[in-house]
Each structure stands twice: as structure tokens, then as C-alpha cells.
C-alpha positions, 0 to 999 in steps of 0.5 A: 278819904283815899285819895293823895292828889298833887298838881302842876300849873303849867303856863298851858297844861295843868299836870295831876298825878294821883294815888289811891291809898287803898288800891296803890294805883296812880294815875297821871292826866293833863287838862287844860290851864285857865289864865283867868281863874287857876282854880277852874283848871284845878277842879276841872283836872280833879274832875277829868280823873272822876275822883269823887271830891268827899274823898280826897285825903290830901292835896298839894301843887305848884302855884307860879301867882308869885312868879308870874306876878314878878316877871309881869310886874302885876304885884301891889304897889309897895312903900318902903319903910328903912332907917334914916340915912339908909333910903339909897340902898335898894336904889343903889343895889349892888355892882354887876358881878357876874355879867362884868364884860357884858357891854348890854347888861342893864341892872334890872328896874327896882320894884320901889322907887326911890320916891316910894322909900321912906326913912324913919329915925331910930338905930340899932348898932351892929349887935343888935344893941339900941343906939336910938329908939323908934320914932313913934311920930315919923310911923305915923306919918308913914302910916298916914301917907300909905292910906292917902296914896293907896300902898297895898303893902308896907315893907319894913327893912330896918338896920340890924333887925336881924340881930335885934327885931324889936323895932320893927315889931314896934313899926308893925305895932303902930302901923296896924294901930293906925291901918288896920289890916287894909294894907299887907306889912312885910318884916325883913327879920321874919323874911330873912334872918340874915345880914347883906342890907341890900339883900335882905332888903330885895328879899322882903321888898319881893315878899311885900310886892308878890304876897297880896297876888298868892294871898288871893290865889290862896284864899280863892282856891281854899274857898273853892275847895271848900264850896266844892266840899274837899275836905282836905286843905290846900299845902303849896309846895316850897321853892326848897321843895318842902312842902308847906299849908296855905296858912303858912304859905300866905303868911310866908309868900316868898317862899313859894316864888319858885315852887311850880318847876321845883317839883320836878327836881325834887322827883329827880333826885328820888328817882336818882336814890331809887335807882341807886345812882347819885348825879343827874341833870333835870330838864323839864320843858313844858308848854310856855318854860324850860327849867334845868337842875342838878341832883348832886349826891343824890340831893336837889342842888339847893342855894340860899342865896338865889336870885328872881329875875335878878333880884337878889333872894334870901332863902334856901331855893332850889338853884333853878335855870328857866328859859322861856322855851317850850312846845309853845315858844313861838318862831318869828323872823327878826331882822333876817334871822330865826327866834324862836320865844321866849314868847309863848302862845299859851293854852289859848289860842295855843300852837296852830296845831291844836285848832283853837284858832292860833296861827303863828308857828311854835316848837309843837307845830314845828313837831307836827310838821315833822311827824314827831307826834302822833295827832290821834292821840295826842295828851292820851287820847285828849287831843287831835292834832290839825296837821295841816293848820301845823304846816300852814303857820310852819310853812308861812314862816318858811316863805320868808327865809326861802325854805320849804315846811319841813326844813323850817321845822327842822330849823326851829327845832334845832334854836329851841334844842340850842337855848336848851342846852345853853341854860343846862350849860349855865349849871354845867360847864360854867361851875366846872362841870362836865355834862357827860358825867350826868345821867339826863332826865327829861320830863315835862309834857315836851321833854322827852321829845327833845331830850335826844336832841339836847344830850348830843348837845350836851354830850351826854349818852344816857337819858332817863325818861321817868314814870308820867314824865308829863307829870313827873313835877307833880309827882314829884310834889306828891312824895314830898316832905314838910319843911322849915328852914331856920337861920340866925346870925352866929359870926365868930373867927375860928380863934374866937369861937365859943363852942358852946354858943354856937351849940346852943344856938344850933339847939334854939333852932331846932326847937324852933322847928320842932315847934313848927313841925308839932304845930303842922301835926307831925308825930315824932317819929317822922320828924328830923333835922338837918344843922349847917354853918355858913362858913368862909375863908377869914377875908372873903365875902361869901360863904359855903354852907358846910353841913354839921354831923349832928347837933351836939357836933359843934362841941368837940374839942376838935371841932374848929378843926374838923369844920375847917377842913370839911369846909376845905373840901368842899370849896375844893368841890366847887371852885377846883382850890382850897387853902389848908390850914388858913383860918376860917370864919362861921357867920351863920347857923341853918337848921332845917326841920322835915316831916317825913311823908308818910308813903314817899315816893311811890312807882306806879308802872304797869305792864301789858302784853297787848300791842295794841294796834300796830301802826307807824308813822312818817317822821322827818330826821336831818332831812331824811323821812323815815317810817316810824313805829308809834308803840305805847309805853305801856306795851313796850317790852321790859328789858329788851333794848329796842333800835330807833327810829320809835315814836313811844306815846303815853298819856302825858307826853311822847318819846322821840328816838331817832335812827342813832338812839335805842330805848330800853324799859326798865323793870323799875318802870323808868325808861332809858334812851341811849346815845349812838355816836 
């Protein structure tokens, strides 16, 4: 078995980027995404790189089951079980916080109704301790309910289970004595360890309402691989970029909500340590979506407490902004005005340009119309472009606003560029950031074709433009790591923190982690563990999570000290104040375990001195035509600086620079577009 292969799902293409082990090669393709059976696109991908299948050593990708489901609301119909007088707080839900003066803000619909929520008696206190035990009667009853109703899946949120998990292990008990394992049931205290009712609540209803939808996705694709007879299993990357196996991430569906675009930032920050830089913003557009993230540091800007089509989630997600703006995003007029998506045309019937029928007019047909890609060799090779089908949807839109074809285009690109730039903002400027101090780097199959457009935007004069930018996500995935993320309760005010405690809670965690890595058959010696606290100032509501140097830290004699002017420093970093010297308060401990990828992040550039045949192209810039190089990536010179305006081609996507921009390509194989003012 030589063969590493790591796959992107995409709303329109499926990505694969593979190494071979005995050669060092990698490779990068595109084949088409099958809406009606994933698995098809992902055999038909493994295929179109002619990879014989006995010799596949390992195999992970991006699945988006769970998120679609969510954002189509096509997961399984849930009924909530919660403690007596608690039924309202997922109704109830909590106050709009972030959108306070946003007169159209609506609270999204909850995914149970009050009417599937469902008390049961039984109480524990605040520390875990038993006021009242389980009701063994009033489960039954649920369980009976359940059956009669046809639920696919119970989820259990108690009060306090996270202190104490002991009733709803008996909920579990007594519910599968009565249901068998017809019906999925969802623990809160296995989803998320952690306080805020609500919260945690949202986090196991969202696991309960996706898991059924991944579960099949994943016993699909392993019973294919194994008819097709690849004999590695199928890993699934993490929303916190870790990679995880198809066991876990059935048993642990939640975890995997995110991990299709996660990818991609989890390459950008290898990309950023390879080059020896630190601060980056990942834009990855592709066919259906547009995904900004940060690399602050040199690390993937990771929350544990994000949010999915706003609900509320607890654990640890790379903090993502996705849009629905890609090469397929559709162009409409709307009370005469131009929209351009969130609607997308998908693989099928795609933009008109790719002659499977479709006639409305998209980014990538708005492309065509202008000349920024090259129809001959359009995906390597895969694809020839109908540029007058472009033209025909393009300039029937166009007749509606009194515009020609070309004005049109450049009018559609110019929404999709703004949407762009807008949700990179979100991350940017609205958390005190200045765009301008990133380095940009554009990825996805329609990135870096618009990755000019979004740094004048933004005012950012430097964008890196990776190795298989169409794929970088998957290769991203390829050179990941396995992880484990931990967290237990630990709440103590500074002045009554037992040091002691608090260490050995640290050490239980990684333990537990330990164990996990050990049971993912992870030698010693490429495993490693990362500690933090989620600390606050005494009276806030939330908190930030401060890193701890070491396990054996909390036992300092300085220690409250120390944490509390880290914890300064870095409140200072995020909200431009802190308070020195006011005491602070720990509430919960993370631990998070890695095993490290055994070959990482690998390049895998090549260069050629044949030109290949020279040609050039018509190509549209602010309503000026100019005549266009089309060079391939491959041919083009390392380390001269070449003067636009260039179309640069390669397999998985196509480099638009325009007569203001320059390109240069780097000895490390990446590309460099700089900005002329």
C-alpha cells in the first residue's frame, strides 16, 4: 500500500490530492460531486487519478452530511428528554446579542418543538450532587411515546449532567431496555462537558438531529470501500481540523459539522510556518460556498464556542465565516436591483458555460463572458467551456438592467467580490483587525481568480496562491494530525483555588486522551498534549482560553499570578483593554491530545522549462479588453517577477492578474500576487 489520499466534497467538484509514498509525488484532480450518492464521486475521483484501489494506505476527506442536513433541515426528527421544569429552555433560547439594533434580525426556528420536548422527574444540585433520583416510570413513558410517534432520535439534556452523568446514563439505560437500537440517543454530557443549559442543550439537540444523516453517510462509504476492496478505513476530518476514524466520528457526529471547509485553514497555517510567517486570512470560494478564516500566530483561529446556522455549539471549531458565494452562485434581478446567490447552480445542471443544460447566469459564466478562463482547458484539461451559452445567460440578464454582456459581467463580479470581502471583514475589522497586516491566501477552485479583486477590497497588497490551490483544502486534510479534544468543569475564584486540584484535573484529562490516541494506534512518540483554562474576569459572563505552559504548571506557588496576567494579555489582544491586577476566576479545564501525522505537510511543486505552446487571450478589465498571456503555472519562471495583465492555468483552478497586479513564483513552489496601487 503506497497510496495517502485526502478529498474535499464540494457542493460541485469533489477535490483529491495524493501522495505517493514510494515516489514523494503528489498529485491534484477534480471530478465531478454526485448529490445523489457521495460515494460515487469519491470512487470516480480515486479512479480518474488511475490509483489501483489494493494500494491505498489511507484515506481521509471533508464530508459536509451533517451541515447540509442542518442548513436544509433534512435531519431526523428529534424528541427531547430534559429535567422537570426545564422544558422551556431551548424554546426560550437566549436574547439577540450580537444583532441587538438589527430591526430584521429573526431568531432562528428551533429544530424541536416544544411540543417534541418532554420533562422527566429526577435532580441533581449544582455540584453534581443527587437531590432526587430518576423516575424510572416517566422514561418509559418517553420510551413508549418515541416508538408510537416514529422519533429517529432521542436527545438527553438533564441539569447538571455535566457535573455528575450518572442520570443520564440510567436515561440511556432504560431507554435502550425498552427501544433497542432503533432509535439514535444523544447524551449531552458525552456531546459537551460543559455549563450554559441552553448551550449545551442546542449542541446535543444539533448531535441528535445530524448524527442519523453522517451515521448512513458513513456506513455507505465504508461498505463501499469495502466492496471496492480498499483496505484502509475511512478517517473524516474534525471541525477543530483533527482528524478522526468513521467510528468515532459516527459515535461523535457533531464533531464533524464543519470539517469540509476546515481544511483549507488548517493548510493555510502549515503554509504560513513553512514560510516562516505567522498572520494570514484563508479565503477558499469554490463552486456553491465562500469560507473565510484566520492563522493568527501561525495557529488556525479556533473557538470552542461557535455557532451553526445560529445555533449555539460546544466544542472546539475552527472559527469559520461561509457565505453562499461561489463560481456557481446565481445572478438574478430582484425588485430592480442585481443579487448575485446565495442560490447556487451546483454540478447539475452547473453555470451555462458547462453546457449541461443550465441557463441562468453565475460567477463562472460572468467569468467566461469576460475572458478570465480559458475554455480549452478549463479543470486540466477535464472541461471545455460553451462561451456563447456564457454569453446567452449573461446577456439575458443584462437586457433587463439595459447593459450589454460584458458590463453585466463585470457588474456580477463586482456583488460577488463585495459579499467576499464583506464576510472576511466580519473576522477582520469587527474584532479590531486590520486586513492590510494579513498576508491573503486564495484557494478553492474559483479563488484565486478572484483573489486580486477581494485584496483591493480589503487593502491587502500580498496574496499567496498555494501548490493545488483548487485542492489545497484536501491537502490540507492529508498532512493532518489526529485529535482529542477534552474539557471538564473546574470553576474556582483565584483566592480559593486549590492548586492541587486543578493539576490533577489537568492530568485526569490527559489520561483520557492518552487512552484515546493509544486506542487510534498512536506510538508514544507522536503523541502530544496541549492544557488551557477558560478563565475570566470575577463577574463576566464569558470567558477566554488561556494556555497553560506544561501540565505540572498549575502547581506553581506563583501560579495564580502568572495566569492572571497571561489572561490579561491576552483580553488585551482581543478586546484592546484589560484590568491588571483585578482577580480573575478559572471555570473550565481543555486538554487536547495530537498524534502526530507521520509525513505532515508535504510540497509537491515541479518545474519545467517547456512553455508549452504559446497563446493569449482576450480578456476584459474596468471595461477595458486587453490581450492576455495564458501561461501554465508549471512553466512559469521561478523567481522573476512577471507584470500583468497574465491568465495562469493549472489543473484545479485559474490566476487572474490584472494590468495593476504582478506575480512571482517561489522556489517553495506557492505563488505571490502583488497589489500596484
Amino acid at each position: 500500500m503506497r497510496y495517502r489520499v485526502a478529498m474535499d466534497i464540494g457542493g460541485t467538484f469533489t477535490d483529491i490530492v495524493v501522495h505517493d509514498t514510494e515516489t514523494g509525488v503528489l498529485r491534484a484532480a477534480k471530478s465531478d460531486t454526485t448529490p445523489a450518492d457521495l460515494t460515487d464521486g469519491v470512487l470516480n475521483a480515486i479512479g480518474q487519478l488511475e490509483i489501483p484501489s489494493h494500494e491505498v494506505a489511507s484515506f481521509v476527506h471533508g464530508t459536509t452530511q451533517g451541515l447540509n442536513a442542518l442548513l436544509e433541515r433534512r435531519g431526523a426528527r428529534v424528541l427531547l428528554v430534559t429535567t422537570e421544569g426545564m422544558g422551556d429552555v431551548y424554546t426560550i433560547a437566549r436574547g439577540n446579542r450580537t444583532r441587538m439594533f438589527d430591526l430584521h434580525y429573526r431568531k432562528p426556528a428551533p429544530l424541536v418543538g416544544r411540543a417534541d420536548t418532554v420533562e422527566v422527574a429526577g435532580r441533581l444540585a449544582y455540584d453534581g450532587s443527587e437531590l432526587r433520583p430518576i423516575d424510572e416510570e416517566s422514561i418509559r413513558v418517553v420510551a413508549r411515546r418515541a416508538r408510537a410517534d416514529g422519533y429517529q432520535a432521542i436527545a438527553v439534556c438533564l441539569l447538571f449532567s455535566y457535573a455528575n452523568d450518572a442520570h443520564e446514563r440510567e436515561v440511556e439505560r432504560i431507554l435502550r431496555d425498552e427501544l433497542g437500537e432503533d432509535v439514535a440517543i444523544v447524551l449531552s454530557h458525552r456531546v459537551a462537558r460543559e455549563w450554559r443549559e441552553y448551550e449545551r442543550t442546542s449542541s446535543t439537540v444539533l448531535d441528535a438531529y445530524t448524527g442519523p444523516v453522517v451515521q448512513r453517510y458513513l456506513e455507505r462509504i465504508s461498505a463501499r470501500f469495502a466492496a471496492e476492496q480498499i483496505p484502509c478505513g475511512v478517517q473524516v476530518m474534525q471541525s477543530s481540523g483533527g482528524i478522526v476514524d468513521a467510528d468515532f466520528a459516527a459515535q461523535h457526529p457533531l464533531q464533524t459539522l464543519m470539517s469540509g471547509p476546515v481544511g483549507g485553514t488548517i493548510g493555510g497555517a502549515a503554509l504560513m510556518n513553512m514560510l516562516g510567517r505567522s498572520d494570514a486570512i484563508c479565503m477558499d470560494m469554490g463552486g456553491t460556498s465562500f469560507d473565510a478564516s484566520l492563522v493568527l500566530g501561525g495557529r488556525p483561529d479556533i473557538t470552542t464556542d461557535g455557532a451553526a446556522d445560529g445555533f449555539p455549539v460546544l466544542m472546539p471549531l475552527v472559527n469559520l465565516h461561509t457565505i453562499g458565494a461561489g463560481g456557481g452562485s446565481v445572478a438574478f434581478a430582484e425588485v430592480g436591483a442585481l443579487r448575485v446567490g446565495p442560490r447556487s447552480a451546483g454540478s447539475q445542471p452547473g453555470p451555462a458555460c458547462y453546457g449541461r443544460g443550465g441557463v441562468e447566469p453565475t460567477v463562472t459564466d460572468a467569468n467566461a463572458v469576460l475572458g478570465r478562463v480559458d475554455p480549452d482547458w478549463f479543470a486540466g484539461g477535464r472541461m471545455n467551456l460553451d462561451i456563447p451559452a456564457a454569453r446567452g445567460a449573461v446577456g439575458a440578464l443584462a437586457a433587463d438592467f439595459g447593459m450589454d454582456a460584458e458590463e453585466m459581467a463585470e457588474g456580477i463580479l463586482d456583488i460577488a467580490n463585495a459579499k467576499m470581502a464583506q464576510a472576511i471583514r466580519t473576522l477582520t475589522i469587527e474584532h479590531g483587525r486590520v486586513p492590510g497586516d494579513f498576508a491573503l491566501v486564495a484557494f478553492g477552485g474559483a479563488g484565486p481568480m478572484h483573489a486580486e479583486a477581494i485584496a483591493r477590497e480589503l487593502e491587502v497588497s500580498e496574496v499567496i496562491i498555494p501548490e493545488f490551490p483548487g485542492a489545497f483544502s484536501a491537502w490540507g486534510m492529508l498532512g493532518s494530525d489526529v485529535r482529542r479534544d477534552f474539557s471538564a468543569q473546574h470553576f474556582a475564584h483565584q483566592n480559593e483555588l486549590d492548586r492541587r486540584e486543578l493539576a490533577a484535573s489537568v492530568a485526569r484529562l490527559i489520561e483520557h486522551a492518552d487512552r484515546e490516541l493509544l486506542s487510534q494506534q498512536i506510538p508514544a512518540d507522536r503523541r502530544r498534549f496541549e492544557q488551557s483554562l477558560d478563565v475570566r474576569y470575577e463577574g463576566q459572563d464569558y470567558t477566554i482560553s488561556v494556555p497553560l505552559n506544561g501540565a505540572d504548571e498549575p502547581a506553581r506557588d506563583d501560579f495564580v499570578g502568572v495566569i492572571g496576567d497571561r489572561f490579561g494579555r491576552l483580553h488585551h489582544e482581543r478586546y484592546g483593554h484589560s484590568t491588571p491586577g483585578a482577580p480573575v476566576e478559572i471555570v473550565s479545564v481543555r486538554v487536547t491530545g495530537f498524534g502526530a501525522n507521520a509525513f505532515g505537510h508535504l510540497t509537491g511543486e515541479h518545474h519545467t522549462d517547456d512553455d508549452g505552446e504559446e497563446r493569449t487571450t482576450r480578456i476584459v478589465f474596468d471595461g477595458a479588453a486587453h490581450t492576455t498571456p495564458i501561461l501554465r503555472r508549471d512553466a512559469l519562471p521561478l523567481g522573476r517577477t512577471l507584470a500583468g495583465p497574465l491568465l495562469v492555468v493549472e489543473e484545479t483552478t485559474t490566476t487572474v492578474v490584472s494590468p495593476r497586479a504582478s506575480i512571482r513564483r517561489e522556489p517553495e513552489g506557492h505563488l505571490v500576487l502583488e497589489l500596484n496601487s
